[in-house]
PDB file with one MODEL, atoms N, CA, C and O in Angstrom:
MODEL        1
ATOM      1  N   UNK A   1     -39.335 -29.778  59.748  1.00  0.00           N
ATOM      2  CA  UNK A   1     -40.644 -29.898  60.341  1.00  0.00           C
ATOM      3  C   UNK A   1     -41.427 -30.942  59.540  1.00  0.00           C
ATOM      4  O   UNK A   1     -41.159 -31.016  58.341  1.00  0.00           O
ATOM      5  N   UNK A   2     -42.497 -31.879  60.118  1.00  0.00           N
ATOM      6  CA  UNK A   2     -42.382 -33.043  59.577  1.00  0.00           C
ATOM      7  C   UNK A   2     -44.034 -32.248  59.100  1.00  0.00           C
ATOM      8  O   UNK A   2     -44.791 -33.079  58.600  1.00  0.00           O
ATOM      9  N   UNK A   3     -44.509 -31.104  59.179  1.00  0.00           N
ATOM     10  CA  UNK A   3     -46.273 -30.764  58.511  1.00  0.00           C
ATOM     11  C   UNK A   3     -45.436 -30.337  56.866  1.00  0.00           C
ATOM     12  O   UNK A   3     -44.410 -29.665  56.975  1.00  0.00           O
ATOM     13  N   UNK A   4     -45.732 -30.594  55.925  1.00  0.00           N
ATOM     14  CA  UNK A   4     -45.251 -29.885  54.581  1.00  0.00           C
ATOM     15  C   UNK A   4     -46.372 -29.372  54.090  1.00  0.00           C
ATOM     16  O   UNK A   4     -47.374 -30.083  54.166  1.00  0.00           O
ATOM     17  N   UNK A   5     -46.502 -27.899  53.411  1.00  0.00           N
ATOM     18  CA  UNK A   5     -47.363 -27.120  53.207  1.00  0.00           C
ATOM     19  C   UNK A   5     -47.909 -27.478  51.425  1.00  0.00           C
ATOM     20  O   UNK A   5     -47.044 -27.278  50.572  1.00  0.00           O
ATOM     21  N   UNK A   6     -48.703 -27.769  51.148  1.00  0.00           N
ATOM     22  CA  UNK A   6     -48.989 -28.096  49.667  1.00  0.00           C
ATOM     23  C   UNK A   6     -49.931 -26.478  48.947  1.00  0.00           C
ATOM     24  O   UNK A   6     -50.926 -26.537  48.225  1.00  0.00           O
ATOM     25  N   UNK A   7     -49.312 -25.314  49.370  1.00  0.00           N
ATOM     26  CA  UNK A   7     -50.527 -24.435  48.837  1.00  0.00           C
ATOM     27  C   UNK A   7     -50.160 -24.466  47.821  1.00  0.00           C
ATOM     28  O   UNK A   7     -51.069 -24.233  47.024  1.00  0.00           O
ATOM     29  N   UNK A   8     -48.861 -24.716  47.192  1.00  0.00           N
ATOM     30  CA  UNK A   8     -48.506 -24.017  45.754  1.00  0.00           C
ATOM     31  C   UNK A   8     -49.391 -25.117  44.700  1.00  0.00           C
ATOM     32  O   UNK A   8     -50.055 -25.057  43.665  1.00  0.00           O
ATOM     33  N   UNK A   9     -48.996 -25.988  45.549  1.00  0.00           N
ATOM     34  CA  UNK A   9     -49.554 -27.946  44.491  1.00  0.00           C
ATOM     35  C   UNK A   9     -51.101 -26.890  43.911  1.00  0.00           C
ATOM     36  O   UNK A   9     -51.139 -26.506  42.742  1.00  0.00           O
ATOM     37  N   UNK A  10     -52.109 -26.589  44.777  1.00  0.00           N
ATOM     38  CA  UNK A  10     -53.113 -26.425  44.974  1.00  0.00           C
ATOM     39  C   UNK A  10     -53.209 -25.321  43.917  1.00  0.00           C
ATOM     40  O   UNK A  10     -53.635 -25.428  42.767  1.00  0.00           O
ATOM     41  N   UNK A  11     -52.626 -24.012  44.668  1.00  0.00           N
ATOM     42  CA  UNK A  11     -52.550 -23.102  42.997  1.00  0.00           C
ATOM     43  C   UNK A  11     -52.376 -23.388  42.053  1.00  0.00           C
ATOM     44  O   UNK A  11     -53.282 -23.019  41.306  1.00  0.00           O
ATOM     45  N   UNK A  12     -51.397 -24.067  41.441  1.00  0.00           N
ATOM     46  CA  UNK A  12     -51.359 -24.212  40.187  1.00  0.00           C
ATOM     47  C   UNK A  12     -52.212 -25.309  39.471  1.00  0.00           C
ATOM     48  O   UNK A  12     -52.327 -25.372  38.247  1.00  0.00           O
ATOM     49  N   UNK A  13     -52.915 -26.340  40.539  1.00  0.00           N
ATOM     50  CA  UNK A  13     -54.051 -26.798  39.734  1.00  0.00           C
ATOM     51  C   UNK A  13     -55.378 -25.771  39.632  1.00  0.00           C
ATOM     52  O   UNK A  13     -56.388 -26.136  39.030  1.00  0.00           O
ATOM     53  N   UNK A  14     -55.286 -24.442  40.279  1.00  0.00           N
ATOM     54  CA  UNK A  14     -56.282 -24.355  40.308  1.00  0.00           C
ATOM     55  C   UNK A  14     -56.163 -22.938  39.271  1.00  0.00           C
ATOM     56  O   UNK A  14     -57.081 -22.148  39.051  1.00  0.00           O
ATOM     57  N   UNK A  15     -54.958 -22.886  38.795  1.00  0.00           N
ATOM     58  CA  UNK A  15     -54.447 -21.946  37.892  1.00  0.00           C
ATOM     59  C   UNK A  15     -54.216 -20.476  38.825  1.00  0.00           C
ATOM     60  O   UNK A  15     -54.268 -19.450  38.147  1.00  0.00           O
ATOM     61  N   UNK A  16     -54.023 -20.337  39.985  1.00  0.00           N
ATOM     62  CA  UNK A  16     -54.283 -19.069  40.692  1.00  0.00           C
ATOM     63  C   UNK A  16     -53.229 -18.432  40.880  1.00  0.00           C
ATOM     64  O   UNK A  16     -52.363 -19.270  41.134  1.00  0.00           O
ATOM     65  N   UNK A  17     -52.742 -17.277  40.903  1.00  0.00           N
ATOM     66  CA  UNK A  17     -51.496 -16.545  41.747  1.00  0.00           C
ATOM     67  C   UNK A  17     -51.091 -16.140  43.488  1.00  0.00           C
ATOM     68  O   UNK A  17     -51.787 -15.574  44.330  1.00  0.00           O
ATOM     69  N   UNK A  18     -50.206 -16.487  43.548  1.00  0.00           N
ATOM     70  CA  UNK A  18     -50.322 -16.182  45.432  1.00  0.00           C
ATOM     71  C   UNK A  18     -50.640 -14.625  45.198  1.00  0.00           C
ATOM     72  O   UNK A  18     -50.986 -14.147  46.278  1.00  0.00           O
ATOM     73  N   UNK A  19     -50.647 -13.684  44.200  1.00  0.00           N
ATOM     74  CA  UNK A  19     -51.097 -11.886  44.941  1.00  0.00           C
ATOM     75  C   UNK A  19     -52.779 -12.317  45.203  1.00  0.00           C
ATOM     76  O   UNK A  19     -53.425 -11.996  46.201  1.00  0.00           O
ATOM     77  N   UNK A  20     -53.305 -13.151  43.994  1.00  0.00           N
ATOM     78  CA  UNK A  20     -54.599 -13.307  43.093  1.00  0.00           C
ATOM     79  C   UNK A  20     -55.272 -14.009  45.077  1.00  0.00           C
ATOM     80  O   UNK A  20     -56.134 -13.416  45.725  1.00  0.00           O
ATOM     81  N   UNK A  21     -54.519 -15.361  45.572  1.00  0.00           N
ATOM     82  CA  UNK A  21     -55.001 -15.297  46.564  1.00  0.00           C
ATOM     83  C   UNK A  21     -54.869 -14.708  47.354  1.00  0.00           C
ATOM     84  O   UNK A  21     -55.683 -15.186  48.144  1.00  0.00           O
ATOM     85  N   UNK A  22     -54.503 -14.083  47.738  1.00  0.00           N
ATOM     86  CA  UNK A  22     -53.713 -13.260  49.232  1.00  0.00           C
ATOM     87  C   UNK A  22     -54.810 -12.004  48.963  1.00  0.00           C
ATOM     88  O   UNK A  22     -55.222 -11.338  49.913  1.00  0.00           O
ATOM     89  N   UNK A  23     -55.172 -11.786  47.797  1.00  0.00           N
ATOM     90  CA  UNK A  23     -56.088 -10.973  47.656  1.00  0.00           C
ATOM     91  C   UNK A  23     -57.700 -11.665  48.299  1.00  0.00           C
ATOM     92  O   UNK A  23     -58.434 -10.950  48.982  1.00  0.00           O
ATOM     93  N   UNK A  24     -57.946 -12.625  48.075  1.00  0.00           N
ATOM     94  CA  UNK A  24     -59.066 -13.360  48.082  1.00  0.00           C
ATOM     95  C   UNK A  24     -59.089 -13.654  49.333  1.00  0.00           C
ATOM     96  O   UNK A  24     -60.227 -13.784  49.786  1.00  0.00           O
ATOM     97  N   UNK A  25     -58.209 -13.811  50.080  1.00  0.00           N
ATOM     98  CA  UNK A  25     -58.191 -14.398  51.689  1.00  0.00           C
ATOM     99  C   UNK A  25     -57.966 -13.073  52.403  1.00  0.00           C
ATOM    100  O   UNK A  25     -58.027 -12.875  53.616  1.00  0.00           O
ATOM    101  N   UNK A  26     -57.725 -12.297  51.541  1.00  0.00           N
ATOM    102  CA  UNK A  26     -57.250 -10.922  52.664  1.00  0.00           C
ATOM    103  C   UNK A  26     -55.975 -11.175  53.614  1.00  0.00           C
ATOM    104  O   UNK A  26     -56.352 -11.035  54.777  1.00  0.00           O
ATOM    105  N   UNK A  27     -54.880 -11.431  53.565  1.00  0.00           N
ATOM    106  CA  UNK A  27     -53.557 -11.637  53.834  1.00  0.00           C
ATOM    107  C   UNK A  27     -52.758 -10.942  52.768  1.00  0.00           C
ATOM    108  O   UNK A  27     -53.049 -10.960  51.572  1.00  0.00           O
ATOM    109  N   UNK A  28     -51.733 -10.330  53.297  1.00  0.00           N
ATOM    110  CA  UNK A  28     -50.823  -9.912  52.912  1.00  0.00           C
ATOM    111  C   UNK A  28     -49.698 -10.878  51.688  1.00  0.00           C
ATOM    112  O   UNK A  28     -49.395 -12.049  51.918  1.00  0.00           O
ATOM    113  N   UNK A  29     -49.330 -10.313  50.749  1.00  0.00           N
ATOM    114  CA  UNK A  29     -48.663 -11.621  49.647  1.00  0.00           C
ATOM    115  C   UNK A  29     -47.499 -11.902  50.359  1.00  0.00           C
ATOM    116  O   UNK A  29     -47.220 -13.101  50.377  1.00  0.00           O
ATOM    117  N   UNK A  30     -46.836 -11.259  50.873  1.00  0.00           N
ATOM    118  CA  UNK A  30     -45.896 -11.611  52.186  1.00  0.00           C
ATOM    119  C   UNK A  30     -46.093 -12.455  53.251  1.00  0.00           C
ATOM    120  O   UNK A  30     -45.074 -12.920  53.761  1.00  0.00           O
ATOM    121  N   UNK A  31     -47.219 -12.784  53.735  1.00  0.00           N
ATOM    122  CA  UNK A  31     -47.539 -13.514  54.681  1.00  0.00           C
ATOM    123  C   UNK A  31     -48.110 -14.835  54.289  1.00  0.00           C
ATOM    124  O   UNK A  31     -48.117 -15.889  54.925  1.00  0.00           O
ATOM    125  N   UNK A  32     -48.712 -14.483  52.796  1.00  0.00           N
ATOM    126  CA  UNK A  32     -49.276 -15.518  52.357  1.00  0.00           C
ATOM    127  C   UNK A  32     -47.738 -16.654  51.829  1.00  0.00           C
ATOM    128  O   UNK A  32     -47.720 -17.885  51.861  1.00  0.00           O
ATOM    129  N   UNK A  33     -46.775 -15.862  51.451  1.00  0.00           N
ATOM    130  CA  UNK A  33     -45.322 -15.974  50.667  1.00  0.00           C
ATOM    131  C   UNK A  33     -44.679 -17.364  51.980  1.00  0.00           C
ATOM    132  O   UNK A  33     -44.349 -18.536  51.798  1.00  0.00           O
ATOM    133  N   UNK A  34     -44.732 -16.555  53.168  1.00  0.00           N
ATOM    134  CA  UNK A  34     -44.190 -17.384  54.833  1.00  0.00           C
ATOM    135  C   UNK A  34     -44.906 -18.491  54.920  1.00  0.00           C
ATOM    136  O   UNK A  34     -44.247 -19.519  55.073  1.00  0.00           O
ATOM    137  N   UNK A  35     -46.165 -18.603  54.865  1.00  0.00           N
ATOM    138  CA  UNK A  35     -47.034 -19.997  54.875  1.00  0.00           C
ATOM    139  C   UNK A  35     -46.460 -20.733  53.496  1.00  0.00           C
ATOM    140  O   UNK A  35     -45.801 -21.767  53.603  1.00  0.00           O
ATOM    141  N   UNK A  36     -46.740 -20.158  52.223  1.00  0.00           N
ATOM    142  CA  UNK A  36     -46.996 -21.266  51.255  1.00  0.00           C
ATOM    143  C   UNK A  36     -44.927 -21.992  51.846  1.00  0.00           C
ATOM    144  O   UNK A  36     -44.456 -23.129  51.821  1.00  0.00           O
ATOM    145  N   UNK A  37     -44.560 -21.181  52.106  1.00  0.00           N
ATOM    146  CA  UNK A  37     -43.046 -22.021  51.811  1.00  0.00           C
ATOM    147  C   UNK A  37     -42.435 -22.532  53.214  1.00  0.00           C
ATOM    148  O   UNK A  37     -41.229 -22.699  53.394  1.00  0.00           O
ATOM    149  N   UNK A  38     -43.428 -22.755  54.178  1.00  0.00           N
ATOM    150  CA  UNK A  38     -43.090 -23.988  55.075  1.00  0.00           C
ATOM    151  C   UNK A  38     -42.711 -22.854  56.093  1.00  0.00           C
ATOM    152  O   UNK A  38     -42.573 -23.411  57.183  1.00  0.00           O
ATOM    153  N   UNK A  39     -42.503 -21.624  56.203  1.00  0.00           N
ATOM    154  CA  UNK A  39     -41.844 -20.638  57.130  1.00  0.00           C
ATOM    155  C   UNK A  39     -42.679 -20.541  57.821  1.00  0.00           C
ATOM    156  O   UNK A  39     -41.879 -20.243  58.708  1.00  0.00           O
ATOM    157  N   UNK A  40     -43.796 -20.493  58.420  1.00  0.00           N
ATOM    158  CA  UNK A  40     -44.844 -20.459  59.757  1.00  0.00           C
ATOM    159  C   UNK A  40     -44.553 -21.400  60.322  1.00  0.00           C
ATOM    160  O   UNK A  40     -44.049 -22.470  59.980  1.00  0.00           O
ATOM    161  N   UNK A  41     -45.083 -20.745  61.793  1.00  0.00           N
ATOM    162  CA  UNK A  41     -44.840 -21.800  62.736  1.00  0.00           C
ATOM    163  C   UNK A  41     -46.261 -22.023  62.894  1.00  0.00           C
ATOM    164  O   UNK A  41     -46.564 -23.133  63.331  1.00  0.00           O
ATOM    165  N   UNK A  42     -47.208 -21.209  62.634  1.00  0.00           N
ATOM    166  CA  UNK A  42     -48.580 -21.538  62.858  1.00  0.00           C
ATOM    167  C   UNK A  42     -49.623 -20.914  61.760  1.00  0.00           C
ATOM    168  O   UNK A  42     -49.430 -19.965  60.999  1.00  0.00           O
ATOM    169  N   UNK A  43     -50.745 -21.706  61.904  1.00  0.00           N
ATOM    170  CA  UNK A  43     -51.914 -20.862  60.892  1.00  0.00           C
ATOM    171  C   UNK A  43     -53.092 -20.816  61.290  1.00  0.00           C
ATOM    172  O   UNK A  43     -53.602 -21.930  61.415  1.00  0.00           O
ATOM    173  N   UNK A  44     -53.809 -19.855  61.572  1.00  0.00           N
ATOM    174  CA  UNK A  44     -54.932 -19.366  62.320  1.00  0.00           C
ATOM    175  C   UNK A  44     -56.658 -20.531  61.520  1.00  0.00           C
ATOM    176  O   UNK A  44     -57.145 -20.478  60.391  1.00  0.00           O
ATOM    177  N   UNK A  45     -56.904 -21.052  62.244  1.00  0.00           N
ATOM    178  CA  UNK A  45     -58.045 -21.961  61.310  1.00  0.00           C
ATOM    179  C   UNK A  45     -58.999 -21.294  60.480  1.00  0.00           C
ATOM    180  O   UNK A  45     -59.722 -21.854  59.656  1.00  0.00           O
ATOM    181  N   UNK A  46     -58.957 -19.659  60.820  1.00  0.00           N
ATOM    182  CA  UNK A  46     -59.790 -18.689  59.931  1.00  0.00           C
ATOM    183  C   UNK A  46     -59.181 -18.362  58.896  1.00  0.00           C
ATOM    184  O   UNK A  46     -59.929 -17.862  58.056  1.00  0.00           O
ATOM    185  N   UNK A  47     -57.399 -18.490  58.403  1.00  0.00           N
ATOM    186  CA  UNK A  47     -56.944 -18.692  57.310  1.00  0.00           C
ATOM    187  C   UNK A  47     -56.925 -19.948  56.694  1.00  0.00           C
ATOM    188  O   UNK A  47     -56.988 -19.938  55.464  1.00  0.00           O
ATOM    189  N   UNK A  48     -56.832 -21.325  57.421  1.00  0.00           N
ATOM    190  CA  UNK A  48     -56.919 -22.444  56.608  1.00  0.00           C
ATOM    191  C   UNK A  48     -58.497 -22.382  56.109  1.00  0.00           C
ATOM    192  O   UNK A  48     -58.872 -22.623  54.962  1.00  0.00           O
ATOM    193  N   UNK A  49     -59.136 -22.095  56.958  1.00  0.00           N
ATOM    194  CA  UNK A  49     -60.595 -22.007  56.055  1.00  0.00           C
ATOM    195  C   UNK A  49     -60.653 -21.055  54.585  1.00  0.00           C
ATOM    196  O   UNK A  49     -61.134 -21.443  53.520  1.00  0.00           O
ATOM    197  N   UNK A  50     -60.152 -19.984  54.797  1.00  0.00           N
ATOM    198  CA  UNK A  50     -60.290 -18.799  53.412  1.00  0.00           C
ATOM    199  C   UNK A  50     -59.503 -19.921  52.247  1.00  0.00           C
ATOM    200  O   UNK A  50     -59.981 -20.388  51.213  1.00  0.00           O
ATOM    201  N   UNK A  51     -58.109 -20.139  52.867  1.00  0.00           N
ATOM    202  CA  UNK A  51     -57.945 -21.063  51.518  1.00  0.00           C
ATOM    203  C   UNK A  51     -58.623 -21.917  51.048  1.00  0.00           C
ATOM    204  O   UNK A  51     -58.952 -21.911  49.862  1.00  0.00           O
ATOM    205  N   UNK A  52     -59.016 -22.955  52.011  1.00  0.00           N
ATOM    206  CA  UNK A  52     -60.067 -24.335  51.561  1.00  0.00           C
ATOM    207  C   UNK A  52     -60.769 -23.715  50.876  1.00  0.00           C
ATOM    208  O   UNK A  52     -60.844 -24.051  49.694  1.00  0.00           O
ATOM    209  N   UNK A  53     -61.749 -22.284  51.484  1.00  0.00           N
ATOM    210  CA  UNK A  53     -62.518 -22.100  50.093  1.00  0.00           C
ATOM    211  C   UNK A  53     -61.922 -21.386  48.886  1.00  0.00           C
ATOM    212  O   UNK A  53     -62.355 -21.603  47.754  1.00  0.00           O
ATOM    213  N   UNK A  54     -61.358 -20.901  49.024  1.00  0.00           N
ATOM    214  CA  UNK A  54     -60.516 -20.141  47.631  1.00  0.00           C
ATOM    215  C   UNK A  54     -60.344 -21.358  46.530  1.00  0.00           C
ATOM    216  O   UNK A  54     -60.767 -21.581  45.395  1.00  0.00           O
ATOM    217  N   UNK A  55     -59.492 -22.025  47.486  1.00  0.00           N
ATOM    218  CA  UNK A  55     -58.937 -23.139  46.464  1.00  0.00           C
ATOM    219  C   UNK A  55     -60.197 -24.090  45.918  1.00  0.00           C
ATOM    220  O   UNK A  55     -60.219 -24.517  44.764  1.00  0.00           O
ATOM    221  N   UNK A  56     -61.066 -24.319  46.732  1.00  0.00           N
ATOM    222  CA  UNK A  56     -61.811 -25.104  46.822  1.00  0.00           C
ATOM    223  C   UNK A  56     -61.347 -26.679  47.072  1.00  0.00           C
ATOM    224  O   UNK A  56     -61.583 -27.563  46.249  1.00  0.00           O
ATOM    225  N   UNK A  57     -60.661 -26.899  48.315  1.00  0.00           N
ATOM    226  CA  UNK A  57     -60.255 -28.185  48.465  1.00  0.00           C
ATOM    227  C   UNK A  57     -60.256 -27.841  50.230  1.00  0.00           C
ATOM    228  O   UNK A  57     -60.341 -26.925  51.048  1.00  0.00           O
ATOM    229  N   UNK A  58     -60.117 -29.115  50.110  1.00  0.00           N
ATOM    230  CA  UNK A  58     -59.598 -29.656  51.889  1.00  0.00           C
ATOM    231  C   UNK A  58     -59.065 -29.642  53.054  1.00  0.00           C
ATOM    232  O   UNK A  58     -58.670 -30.808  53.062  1.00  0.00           O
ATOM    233  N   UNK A  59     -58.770 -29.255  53.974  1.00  0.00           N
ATOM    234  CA  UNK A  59     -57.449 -29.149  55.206  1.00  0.00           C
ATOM    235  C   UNK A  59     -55.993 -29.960  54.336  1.00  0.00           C
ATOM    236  O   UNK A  59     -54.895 -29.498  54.024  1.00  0.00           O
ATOM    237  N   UNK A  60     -56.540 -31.198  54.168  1.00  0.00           N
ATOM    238  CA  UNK A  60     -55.565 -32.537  53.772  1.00  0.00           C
ATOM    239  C   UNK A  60     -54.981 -32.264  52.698  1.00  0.00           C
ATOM    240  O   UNK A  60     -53.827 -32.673  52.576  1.00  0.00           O
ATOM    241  N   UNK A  61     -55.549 -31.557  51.690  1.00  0.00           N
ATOM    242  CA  UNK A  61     -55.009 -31.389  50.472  1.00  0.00           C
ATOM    243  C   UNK A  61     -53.779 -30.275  50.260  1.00  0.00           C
ATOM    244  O   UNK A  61     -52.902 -30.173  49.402  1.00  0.00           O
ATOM    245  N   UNK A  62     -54.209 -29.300  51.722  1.00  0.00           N
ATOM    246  CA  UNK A  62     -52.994 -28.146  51.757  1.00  0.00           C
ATOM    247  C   UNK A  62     -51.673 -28.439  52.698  1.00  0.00           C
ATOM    248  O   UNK A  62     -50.533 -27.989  52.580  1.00  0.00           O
ATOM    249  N   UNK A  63     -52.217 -29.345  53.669  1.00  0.00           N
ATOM    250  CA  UNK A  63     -51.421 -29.607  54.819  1.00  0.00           C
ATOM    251  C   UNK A  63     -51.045 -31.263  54.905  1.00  0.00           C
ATOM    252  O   UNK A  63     -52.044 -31.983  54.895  1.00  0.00           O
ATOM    253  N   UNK A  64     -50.076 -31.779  54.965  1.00  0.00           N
ATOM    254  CA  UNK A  64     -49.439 -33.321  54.871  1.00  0.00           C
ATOM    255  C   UNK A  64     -48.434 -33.130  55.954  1.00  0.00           C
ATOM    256  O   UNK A  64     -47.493 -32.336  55.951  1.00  0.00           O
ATOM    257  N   UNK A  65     -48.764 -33.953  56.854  1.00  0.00           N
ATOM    258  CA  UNK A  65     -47.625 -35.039  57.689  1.00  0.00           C
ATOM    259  C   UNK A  65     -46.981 -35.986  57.021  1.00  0.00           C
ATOM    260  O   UNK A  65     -47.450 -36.997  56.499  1.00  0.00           O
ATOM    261  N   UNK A  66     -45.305 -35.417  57.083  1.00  0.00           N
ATOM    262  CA  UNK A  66     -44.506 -36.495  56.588  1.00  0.00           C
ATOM    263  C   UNK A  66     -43.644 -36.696  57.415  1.00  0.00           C
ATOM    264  O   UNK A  66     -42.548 -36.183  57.188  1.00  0.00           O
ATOM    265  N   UNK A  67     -43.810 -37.489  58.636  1.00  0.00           N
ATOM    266  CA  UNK A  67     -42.370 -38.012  59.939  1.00  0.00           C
ATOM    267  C   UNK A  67     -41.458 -37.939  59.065  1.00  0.00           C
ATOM    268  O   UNK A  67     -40.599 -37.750  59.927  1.00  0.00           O
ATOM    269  N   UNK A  68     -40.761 -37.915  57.942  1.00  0.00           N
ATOM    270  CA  UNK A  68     -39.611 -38.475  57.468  1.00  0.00           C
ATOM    271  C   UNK A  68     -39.021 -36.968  57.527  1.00  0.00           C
ATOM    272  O   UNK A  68     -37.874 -36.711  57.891  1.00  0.00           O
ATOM    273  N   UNK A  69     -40.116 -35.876  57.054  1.00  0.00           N
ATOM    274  CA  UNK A  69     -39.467 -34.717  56.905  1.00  0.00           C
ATOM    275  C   UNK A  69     -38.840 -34.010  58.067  1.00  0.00           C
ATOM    276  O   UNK A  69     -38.142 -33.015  57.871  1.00  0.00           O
ATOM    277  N   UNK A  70     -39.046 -34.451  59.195  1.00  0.00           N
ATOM    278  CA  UNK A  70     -38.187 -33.972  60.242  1.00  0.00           C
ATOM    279  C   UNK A  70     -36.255 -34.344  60.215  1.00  0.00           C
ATOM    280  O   UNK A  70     -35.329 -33.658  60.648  1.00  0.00           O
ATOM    281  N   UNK A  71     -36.243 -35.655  59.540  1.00  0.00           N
ATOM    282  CA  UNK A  71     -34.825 -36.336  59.304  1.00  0.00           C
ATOM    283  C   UNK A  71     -34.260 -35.490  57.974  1.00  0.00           C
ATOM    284  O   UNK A  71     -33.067 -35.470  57.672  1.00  0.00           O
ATOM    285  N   UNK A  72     -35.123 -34.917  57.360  1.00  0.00           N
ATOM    286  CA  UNK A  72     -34.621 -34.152  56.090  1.00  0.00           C
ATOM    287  C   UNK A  72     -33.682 -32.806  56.698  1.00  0.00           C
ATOM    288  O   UNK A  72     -32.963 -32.085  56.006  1.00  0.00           O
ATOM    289  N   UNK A  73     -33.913 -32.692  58.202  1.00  0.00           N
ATOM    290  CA  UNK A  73     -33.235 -31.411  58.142  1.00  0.00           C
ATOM    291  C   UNK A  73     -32.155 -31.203  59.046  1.00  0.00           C
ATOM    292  O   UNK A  73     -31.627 -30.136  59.361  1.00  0.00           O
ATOM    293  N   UNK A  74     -31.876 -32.452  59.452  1.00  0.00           N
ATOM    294  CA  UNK A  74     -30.796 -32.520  60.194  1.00  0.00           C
ATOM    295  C   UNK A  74     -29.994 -33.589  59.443  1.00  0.00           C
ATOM    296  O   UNK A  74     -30.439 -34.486  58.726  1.00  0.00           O
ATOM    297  N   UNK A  75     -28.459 -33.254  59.817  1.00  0.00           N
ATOM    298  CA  UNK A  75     -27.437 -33.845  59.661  1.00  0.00           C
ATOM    299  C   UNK A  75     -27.265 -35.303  59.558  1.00  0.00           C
ATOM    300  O   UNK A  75     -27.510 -35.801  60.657  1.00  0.00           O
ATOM    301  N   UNK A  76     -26.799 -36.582  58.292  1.00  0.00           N
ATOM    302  CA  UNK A  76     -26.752 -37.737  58.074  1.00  0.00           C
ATOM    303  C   UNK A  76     -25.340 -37.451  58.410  1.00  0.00           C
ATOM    304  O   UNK A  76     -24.665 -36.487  58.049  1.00  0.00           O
ATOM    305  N   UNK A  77     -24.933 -38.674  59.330  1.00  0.00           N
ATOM    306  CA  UNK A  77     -23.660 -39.496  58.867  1.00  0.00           C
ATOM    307  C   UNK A  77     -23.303 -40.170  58.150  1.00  0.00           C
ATOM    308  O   UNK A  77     -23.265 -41.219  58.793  1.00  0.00           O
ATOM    309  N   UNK A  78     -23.032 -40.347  57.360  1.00  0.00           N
ATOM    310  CA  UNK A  78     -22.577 -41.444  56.244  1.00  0.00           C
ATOM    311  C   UNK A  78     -21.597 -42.448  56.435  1.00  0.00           C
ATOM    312  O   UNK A  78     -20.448 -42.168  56.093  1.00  0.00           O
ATOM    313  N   UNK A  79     -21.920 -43.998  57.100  1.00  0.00           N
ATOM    314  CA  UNK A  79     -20.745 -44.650  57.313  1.00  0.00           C
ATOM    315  C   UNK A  79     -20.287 -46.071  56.492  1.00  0.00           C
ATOM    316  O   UNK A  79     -20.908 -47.134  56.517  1.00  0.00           O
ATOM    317  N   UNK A  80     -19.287 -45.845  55.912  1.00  0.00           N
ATOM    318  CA  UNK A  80     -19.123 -46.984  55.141  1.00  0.00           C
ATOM    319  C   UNK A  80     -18.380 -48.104  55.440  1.00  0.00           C
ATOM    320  O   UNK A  80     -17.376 -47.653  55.992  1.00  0.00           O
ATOM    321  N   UNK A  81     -18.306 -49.110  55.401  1.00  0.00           N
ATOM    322  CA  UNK A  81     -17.438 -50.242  55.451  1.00  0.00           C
ATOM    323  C   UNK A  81     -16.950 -50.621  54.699  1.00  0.00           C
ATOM    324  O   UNK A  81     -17.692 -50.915  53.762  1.00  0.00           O
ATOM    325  N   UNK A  82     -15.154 -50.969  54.435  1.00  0.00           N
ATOM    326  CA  UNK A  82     -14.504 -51.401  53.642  1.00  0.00           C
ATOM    327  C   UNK A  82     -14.227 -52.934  53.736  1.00  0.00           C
ATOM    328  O   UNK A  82     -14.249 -53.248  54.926  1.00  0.00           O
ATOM    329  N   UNK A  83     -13.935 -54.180  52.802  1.00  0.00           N
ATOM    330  CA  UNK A  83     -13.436 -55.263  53.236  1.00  0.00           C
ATOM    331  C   UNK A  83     -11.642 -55.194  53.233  1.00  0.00           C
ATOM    332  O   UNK A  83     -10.986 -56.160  53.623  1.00  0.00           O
TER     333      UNK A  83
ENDMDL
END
């Protein structure tokens, strides 16, 4: 999936624990566990908000578009040429 989730980047500058937030946002550390590690398929904008403020940062700072990361998860061929 080419969205990559940055919550952890964010915790640990901000010195926090995922129970420490999951407490603070009111989510489950399990659910909070599925988001931080790319496993959602979706996130309700009333949770991206609790984090922005928890963390005290941005949409942008938790959430990154990387097109490339869609090619990360499927299969390369590798073809070489000999002379």
């Amino acid at each position: 999936m080419p969205i990559i989730i940055n919550i952890d980047v964010m915790m640990a500058k901000r010195k926090m624990s995922l129970g420490e937030l999951a407490e603070r946002i009111d989510i489950t550390p399990a659910n909070l566990s599925i988001l931080k590690n790319g496993k959602a398929r979706a996130i309700r904008l009333s949770t991206l908000e609790a984090i922005c403020r928890e963390l005290e940062c941005q949409p942008g700072d938790v959430l990154e578009f990387r097109p490339d990361a869609a090619d990360a998860n499927t299969k390369q061929t590798e073809i070489r040429f000999t002379h």
